[in-house]
GULUM-131793 format. One record per residue (C-alpha): residue number from 1; x, z, y. Coordinates in pm, 1 decimal. Each point is the difference from the previous one (the first is absolute). Example, Ala and Ser with C-alpha at 12.3 -4.5 7.8 and 13.67 -1.06 7.14 Angstrom:
2
(1 (1230.0 780.0 -450.0))
(2 (137.0 -66.0 344.0))
***
This chain:
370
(1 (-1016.8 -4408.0 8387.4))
(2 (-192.2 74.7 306.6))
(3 (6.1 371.5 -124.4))
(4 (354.3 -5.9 43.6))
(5 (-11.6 -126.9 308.3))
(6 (-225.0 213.9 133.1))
(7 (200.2 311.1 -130.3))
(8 (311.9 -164.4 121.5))
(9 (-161.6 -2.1 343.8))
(10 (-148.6 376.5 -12.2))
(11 (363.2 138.1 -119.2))
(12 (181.9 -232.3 235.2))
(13 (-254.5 137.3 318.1))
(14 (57.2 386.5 -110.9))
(15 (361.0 -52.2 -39.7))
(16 (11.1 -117.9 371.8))
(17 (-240.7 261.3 110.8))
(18 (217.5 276.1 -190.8))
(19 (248.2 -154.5 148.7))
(20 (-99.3 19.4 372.3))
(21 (-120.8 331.4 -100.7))
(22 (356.0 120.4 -104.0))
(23 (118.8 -153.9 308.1))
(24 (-200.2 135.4 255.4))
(25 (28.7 378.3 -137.1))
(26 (342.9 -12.1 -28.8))
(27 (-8.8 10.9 369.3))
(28 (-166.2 355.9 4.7))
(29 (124.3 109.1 -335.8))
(30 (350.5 -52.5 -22.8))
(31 (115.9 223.8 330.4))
(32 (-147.2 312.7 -182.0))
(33 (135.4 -111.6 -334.3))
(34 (380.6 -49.1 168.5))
(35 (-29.2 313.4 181.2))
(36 (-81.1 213.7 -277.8))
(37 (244.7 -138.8 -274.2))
(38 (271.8 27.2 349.5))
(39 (-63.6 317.6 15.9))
(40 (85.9 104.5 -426.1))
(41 (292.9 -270.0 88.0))
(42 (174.3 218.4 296.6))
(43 (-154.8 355.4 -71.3))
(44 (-166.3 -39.1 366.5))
(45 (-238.6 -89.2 232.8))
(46 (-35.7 -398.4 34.5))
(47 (-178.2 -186.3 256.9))
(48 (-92.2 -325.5 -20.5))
(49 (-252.7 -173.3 313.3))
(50 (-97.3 -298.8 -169.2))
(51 (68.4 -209.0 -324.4))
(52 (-109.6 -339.0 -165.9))
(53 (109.4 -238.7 -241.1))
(54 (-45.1 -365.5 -58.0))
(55 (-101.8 -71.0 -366.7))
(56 (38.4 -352.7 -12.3))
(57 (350.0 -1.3 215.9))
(58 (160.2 325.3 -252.2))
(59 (59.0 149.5 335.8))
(60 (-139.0 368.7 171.4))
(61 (109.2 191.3 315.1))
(62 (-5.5 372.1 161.4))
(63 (-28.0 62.5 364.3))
(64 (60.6 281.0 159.0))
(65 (235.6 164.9 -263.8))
(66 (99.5 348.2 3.9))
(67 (172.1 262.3 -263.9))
(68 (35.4 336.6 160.9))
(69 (348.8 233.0 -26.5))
(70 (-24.1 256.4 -301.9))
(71 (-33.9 366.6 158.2))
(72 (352.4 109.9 -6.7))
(73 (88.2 -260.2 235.9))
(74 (-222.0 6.3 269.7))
(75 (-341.8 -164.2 127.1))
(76 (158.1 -367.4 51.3))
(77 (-123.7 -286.4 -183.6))
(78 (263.8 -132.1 -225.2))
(79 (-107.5 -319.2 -16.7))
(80 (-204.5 -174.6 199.0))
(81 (-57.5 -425.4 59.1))
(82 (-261.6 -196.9 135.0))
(83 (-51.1 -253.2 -217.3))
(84 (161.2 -26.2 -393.8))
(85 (-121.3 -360.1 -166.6))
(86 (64.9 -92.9 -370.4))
(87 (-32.7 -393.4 -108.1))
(88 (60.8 -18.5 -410.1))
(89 (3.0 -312.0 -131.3))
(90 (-289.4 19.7 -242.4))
(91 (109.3 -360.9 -167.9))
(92 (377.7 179.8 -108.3))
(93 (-232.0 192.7 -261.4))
(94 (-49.2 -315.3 -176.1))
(95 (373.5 -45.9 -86.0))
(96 (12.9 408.9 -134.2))
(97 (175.6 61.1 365.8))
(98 (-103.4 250.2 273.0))
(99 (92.0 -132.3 341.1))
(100 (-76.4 176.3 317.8))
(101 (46.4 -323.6 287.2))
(102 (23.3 224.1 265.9))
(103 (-29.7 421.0 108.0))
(104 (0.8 47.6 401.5))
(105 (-5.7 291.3 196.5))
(106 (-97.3 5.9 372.2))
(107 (109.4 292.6 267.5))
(108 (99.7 241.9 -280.8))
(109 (135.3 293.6 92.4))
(110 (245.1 216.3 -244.2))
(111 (62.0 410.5 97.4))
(112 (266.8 114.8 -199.5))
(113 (47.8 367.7 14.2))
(114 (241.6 277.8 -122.1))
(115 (-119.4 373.4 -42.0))
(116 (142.4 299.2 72.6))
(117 (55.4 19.6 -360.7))
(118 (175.0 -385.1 27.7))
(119 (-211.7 -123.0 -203.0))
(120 (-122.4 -373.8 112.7))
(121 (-352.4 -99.7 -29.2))
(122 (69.8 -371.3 -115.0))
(123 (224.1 89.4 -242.1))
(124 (-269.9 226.5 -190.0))
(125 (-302.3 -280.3 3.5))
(126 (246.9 -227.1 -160.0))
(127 (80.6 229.3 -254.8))
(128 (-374.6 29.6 -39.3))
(129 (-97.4 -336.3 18.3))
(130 (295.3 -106.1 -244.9))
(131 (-157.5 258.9 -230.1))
(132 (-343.7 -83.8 12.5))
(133 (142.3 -418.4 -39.1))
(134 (206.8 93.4 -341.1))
(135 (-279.4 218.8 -159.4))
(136 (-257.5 -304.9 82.2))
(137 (224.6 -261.9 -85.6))
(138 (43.3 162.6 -345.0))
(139 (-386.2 42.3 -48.3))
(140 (-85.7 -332.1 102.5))
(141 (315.8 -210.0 -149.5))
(142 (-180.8 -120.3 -331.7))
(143 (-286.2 -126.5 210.5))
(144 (253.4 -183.8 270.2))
(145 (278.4 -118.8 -298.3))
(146 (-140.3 -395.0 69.5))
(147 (92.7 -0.7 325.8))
(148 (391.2 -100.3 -3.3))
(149 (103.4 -22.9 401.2))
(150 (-104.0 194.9 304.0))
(151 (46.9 -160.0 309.6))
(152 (18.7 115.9 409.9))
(153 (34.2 -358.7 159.2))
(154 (29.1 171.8 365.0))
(155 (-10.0 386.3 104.6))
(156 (-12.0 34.8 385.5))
(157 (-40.5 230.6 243.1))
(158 (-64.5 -58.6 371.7))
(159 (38.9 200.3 278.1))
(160 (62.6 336.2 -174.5))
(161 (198.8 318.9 90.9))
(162 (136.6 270.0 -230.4))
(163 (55.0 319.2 180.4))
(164 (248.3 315.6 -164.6))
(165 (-26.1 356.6 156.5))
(166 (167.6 311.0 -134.8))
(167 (-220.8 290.4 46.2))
(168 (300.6 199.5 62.6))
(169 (69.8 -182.8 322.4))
(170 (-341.6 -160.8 81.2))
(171 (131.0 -112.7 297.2))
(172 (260.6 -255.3 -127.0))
(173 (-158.9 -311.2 -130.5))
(174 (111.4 -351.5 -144.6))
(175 (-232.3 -279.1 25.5))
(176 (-35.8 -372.4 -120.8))
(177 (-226.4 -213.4 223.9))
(178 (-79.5 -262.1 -14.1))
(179 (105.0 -83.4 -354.2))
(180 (-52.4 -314.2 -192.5))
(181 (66.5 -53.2 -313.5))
(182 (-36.2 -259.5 -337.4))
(183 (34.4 -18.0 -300.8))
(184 (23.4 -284.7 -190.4))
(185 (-77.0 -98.0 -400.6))
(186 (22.2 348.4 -178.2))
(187 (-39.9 -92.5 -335.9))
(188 (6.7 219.9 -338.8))
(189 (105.4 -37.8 -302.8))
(190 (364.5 -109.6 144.6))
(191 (18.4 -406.8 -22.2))
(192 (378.2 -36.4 -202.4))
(193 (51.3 -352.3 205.7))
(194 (-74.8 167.7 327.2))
(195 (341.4 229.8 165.6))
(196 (-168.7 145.3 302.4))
(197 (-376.6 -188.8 59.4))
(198 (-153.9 254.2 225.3))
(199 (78.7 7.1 332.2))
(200 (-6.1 273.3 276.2))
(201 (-7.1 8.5 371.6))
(202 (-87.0 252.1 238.4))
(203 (41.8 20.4 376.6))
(204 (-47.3 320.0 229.9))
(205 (100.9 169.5 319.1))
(206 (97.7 372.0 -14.6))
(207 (-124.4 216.5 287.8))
(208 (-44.3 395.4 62.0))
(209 (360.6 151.8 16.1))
(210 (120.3 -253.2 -130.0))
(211 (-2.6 -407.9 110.5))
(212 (112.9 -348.5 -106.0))
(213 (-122.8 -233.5 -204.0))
(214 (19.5 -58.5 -420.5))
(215 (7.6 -310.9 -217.8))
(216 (-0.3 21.6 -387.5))
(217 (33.5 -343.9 -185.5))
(218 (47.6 -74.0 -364.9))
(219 (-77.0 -83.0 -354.3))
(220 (-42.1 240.3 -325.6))
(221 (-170.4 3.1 -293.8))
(222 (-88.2 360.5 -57.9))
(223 (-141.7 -34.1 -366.8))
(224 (325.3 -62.7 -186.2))
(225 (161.0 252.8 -205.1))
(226 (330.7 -56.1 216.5))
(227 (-38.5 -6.9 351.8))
(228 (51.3 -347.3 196.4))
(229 (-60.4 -38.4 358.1))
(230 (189.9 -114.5 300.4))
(231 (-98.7 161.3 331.8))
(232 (98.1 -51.8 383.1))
(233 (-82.3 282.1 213.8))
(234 (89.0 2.5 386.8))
(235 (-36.1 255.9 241.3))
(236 (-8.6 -95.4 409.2))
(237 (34.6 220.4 285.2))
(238 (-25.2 310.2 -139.1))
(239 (-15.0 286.5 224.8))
(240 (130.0 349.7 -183.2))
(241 (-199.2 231.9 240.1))
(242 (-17.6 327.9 -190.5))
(243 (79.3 -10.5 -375.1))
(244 (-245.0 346.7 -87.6))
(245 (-230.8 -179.0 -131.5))
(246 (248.0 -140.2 -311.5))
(247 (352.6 181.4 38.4))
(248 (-126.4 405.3 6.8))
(249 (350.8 101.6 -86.2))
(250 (218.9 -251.9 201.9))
(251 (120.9 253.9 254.8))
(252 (-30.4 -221.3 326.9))
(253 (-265.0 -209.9 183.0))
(254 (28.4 -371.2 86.0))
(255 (-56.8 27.3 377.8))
(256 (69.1 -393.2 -12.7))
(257 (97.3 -263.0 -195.7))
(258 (-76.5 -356.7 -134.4))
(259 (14.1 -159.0 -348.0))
(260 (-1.1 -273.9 -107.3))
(261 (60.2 -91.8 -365.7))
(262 (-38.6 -229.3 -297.3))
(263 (-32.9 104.2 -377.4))
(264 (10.4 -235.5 -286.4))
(265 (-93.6 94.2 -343.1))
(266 (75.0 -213.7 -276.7))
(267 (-84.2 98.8 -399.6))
(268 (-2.6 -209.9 -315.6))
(269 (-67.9 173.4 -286.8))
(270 (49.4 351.8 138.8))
(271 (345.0 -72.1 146.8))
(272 (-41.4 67.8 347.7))
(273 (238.6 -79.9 304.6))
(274 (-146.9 110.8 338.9))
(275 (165.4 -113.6 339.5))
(276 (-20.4 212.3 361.7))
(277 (78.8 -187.9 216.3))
(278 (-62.7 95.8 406.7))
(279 (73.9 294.4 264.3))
(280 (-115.1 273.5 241.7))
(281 (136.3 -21.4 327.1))
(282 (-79.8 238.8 360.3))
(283 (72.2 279.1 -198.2))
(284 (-113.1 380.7 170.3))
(285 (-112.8 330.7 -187.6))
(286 (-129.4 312.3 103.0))
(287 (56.9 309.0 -186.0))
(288 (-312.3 151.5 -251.0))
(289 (-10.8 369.3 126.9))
(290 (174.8 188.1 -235.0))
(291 (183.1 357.0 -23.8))
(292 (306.8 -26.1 180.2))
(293 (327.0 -140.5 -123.7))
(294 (-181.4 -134.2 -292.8))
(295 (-24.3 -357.4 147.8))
(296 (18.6 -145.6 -378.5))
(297 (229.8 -319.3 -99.2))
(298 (-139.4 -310.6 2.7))
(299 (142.4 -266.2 -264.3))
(300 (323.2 286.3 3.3))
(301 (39.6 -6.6 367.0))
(302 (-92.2 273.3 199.0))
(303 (-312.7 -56.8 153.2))
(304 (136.2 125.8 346.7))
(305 (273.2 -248.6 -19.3))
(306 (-202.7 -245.0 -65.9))
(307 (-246.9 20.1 283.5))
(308 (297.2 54.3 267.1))
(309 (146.0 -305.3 -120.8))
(310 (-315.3 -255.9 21.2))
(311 (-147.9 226.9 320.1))
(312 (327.1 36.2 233.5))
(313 (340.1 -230.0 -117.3))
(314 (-180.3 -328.7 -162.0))
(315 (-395.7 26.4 156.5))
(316 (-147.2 -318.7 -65.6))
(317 (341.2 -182.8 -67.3))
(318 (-18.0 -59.2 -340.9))
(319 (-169.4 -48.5 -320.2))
(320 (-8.5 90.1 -341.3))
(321 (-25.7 -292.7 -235.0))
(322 (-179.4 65.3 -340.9))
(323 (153.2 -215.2 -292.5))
(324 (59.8 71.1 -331.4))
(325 (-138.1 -100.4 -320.7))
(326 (-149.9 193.5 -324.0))
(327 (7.1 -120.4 -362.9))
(328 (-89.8 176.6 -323.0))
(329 (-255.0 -57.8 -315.1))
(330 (-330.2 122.9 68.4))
(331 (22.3 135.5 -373.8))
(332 (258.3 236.4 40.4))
(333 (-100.6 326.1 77.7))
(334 (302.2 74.1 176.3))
(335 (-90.7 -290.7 255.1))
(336 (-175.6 197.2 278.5))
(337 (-103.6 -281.3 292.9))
(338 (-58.9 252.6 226.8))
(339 (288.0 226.1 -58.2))
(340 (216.3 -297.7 29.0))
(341 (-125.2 -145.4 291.7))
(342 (16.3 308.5 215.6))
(343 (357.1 75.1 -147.6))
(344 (112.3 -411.6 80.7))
(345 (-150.0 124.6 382.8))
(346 (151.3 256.3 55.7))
(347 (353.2 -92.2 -120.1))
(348 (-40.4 -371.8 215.9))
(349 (-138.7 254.6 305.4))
(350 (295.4 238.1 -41.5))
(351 (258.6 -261.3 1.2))
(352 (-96.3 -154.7 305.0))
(353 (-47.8 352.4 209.2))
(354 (354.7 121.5 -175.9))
(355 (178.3 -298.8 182.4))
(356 (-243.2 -17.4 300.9))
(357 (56.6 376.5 117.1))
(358 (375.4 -33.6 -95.3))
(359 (64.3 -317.4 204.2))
(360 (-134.5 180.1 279.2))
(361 (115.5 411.2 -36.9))
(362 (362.9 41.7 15.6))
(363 (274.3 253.9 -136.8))
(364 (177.8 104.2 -312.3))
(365 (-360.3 -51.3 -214.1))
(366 (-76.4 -341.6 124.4))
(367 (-222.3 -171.1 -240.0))
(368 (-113.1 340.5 -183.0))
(369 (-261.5 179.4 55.1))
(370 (-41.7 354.6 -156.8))
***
C-alpha cells in the first residue's frame, strides 16, 4: 500500500513537472513552430514576434503577427495584427464537441491588391488555404469522426483596416478604418431547430477617395444546404469622389455627390428578395479624357447630356432616389444578382433623368432624349 502511494506521488510530481515543463517551452517553442507551418499555409514569408499558450486555460496567443504579400503583388504585408488570442473550451471535449469560446484580433491590418494581370491576392490564399483544409480534413476525418459539433462562440476583430489598390492605378485607393466587427455562435453541423443562430455585425468608416461611414447587421446560418440569412446593410454620407478605382469603363467622373442608402436582403431557403432603398444627391461629373466625340452613354443617355444637365440647368437642385427591389431563386442559373441589380439601377436611374431633363428642356422632343 505504501508502494502505491509512493508511486502515486513520484508519477503525480513528474506529471506536474512535465507539465510546467510543457508550459514554460511553449513560450519559446511555439512562435517558431507557428511561423514555419504559416509559412507551408500561405506559400510565404510569416512573421510572428512573440507567442504563448496557457495549458491549463486551452488558450495561446501571437503578437506581433505578420504574413508578407506573394511576389506578384508587391512588398506589402498582407496581413498583419498585433495581437491574435484563441480561448477553446477544453471541458466541450468531454461532451464529443469542439468549442472555440472566443478568437480576437487586435490592430489587424488587411492589403488587398489587384495585379496588372487582375488577379487578387486574397482571393488566391483562399483558394489555397481551402485546398490545403479539404485534403486535411479528408486525411484526418476517421481520427476526428467522435467529435459531432464545432463551435466559434465569438469571432472579433478590433480596430482593423482592410486596404484595396489596383496596381493599374496605384494611386486610387479604398480603405476601411477603423473597422469592428463580430461574429457571433458559428456553429457546424447545421442545428435543424435553429433558422439563422449566428449573428453578424460590422461597423467601419470609408476614407481615401472615397468617405462615409458603413453598418452591416444580421443573422445567417451559412452551413445549410439552402441559404437562410436576413441582412441590413446601410450606407451614410457617402462621398462619390472619383469612381476609377471600381467603374474603369463608366465614361464620366463623380466630381461630387452624396449617397446615402439602405439595402435589405432577405433569403429563406434560397428564395431571395433584396430591397434598395436610398439616394445620391449634389450630383456633378467631369468628363474621363477620351478621343473626341466619343463621350460614351451612360445608362443610354449620352454622357454629354448628362453632365450639362446635373453641371449647368439642375446643379445641386435635385436628387436621384435609388429604390427598387430584386427577387429570384438562388438555384436558378438564370438568376444573375448582379446582372439584375445593375439592370433594376439603371432602369430606376433612367426614369427619373428621362422626366427630370424633360420637365426642364423644352420643344417638340420634350421628355425624350435621343
Amino acid at each position: 500500500m505504501l508502494l502505491i502511494k509512493r508511486l502515486s506521488m513520484i508519477f503525480l510530481i513528474l506529471f506536474v513537472l512535465a507539465f510546467f515543463i510543457l508550459q514554460v517551452s511553449s513560450n519559446f517553442l511555439l512562435a517558431p513552430l507557428l511561423r514555419k507551418e504559416g509559412h507551408a499555409l500561405f506559400r510565404t514569408p510569416v512573421y510572428i514576434e512573440k507567442a504563448g499558450a496557457n495549458l491549463l486555460k486551452g488558450s495561446f496567443w501571437m503578437k506581433g503577427v505578420k504574413v508578407k504579400n506573394r511576389e506578384k503583388f508587391g512588398e506589402t504585408d498582407f496581413f498583419s495584427a498585433k495581437r491574435l488570442s484563441v480561448d477553446i473550451n477544453l471541458l466541450s471535449l468531454l461532451t464529443n464537441q469542439f468549442v472555440v469560446g472566443q478568437i480576437r484580433l487586435e490592430d489587424p491590418v488587411i492589403h488587398l491588391v489587384q495585379n496588372e494581370t487582375g488577379g487578387m491576392n486574397i482571393v488566391e490564399i483562399i483558394n489555397d488555404i481551402g485546398g490545403k483544409f479539404k485534403k486535411l480534413a479528408r486525411s484526418n476525418l476517421k481520427y476526428l469522426s467522435w467529435i459531432s459539433l464545432y463551435e466559434v462562440e465569438k469571432f472579433s476583430i478590433k480596430s482593423g483596416s482592410i486596404s484595396f489598390v489596383n496596381q493599374t492605378v496605384p494611386d486610387q485607393k479604398f480603405l476601411l478604418s477603423p473597422l469592428s466587427l463580430s461574429l457571433e455562435r458559428l456553429a457546424y453541423p447545421h442545428d435543424p431547430e435553429e433558422t439563422l443562430p449566428s449573428t453578424v455585425y460590422l461597423n467601419t468608416i470609408l476614407r481615401e477617395k472615397f468617405s462615409g461611414q458603413m453598418l452591416v447587421a444580421g443573422r445567417m446560418d451559412p452551413f445549410t444546404v439552402k441559404k437562410n440569412f436576413d441582412v441590413t446593410a446601410s450606407f451614410k454620407d457617402i462621398v462619390l469622389d472619383r469612381t476609377d478605382l471600381f467603374f474603369s469603363q463608366f465614361p464620366m467622373n463623380f466630381e461630387d455627390g452624396l449617397l446615402e442608402l439602405k439595402m435589405k436582403a432577405f433569403c429563406q431557403e434560397d428564395i431571395l428578395d433584396l430591397n434598395f432603398d436610398g439616394f445620391i444627391h449634389r450630383l456633378k461629373f467631369n468628363a474621363k479624357l477620351a478621343p473626341e466625340g466619343d463621350a460614351g452613354l451612360v445608362f443610354g443617355i449620352p454622357a454629354h447630356k448628362m453632365m450639362n444637365f446635373f453641371n449647368q440647368l439642375i446643379p445641386g437642385k435635385d436628387r436621384l432616389d435609388i429604390q427598387f427591389q430584386v427577387k429570384g431563386d438562388l438555384n436558378d442559373p438564370n438568376f444573375d444578382i448582379g446582372r439584375e441589380v445593375r439592370q433594376k439601377f439603371e432602369q430606376t436611374v433612367r426614369t427619373q433623368i428621362e422626366n427630370k431633363m424633360g420637365s426642364v428642356t423644352k420643344g417638340p422632343a420634350e421628355g425624350t432624349i435621343s
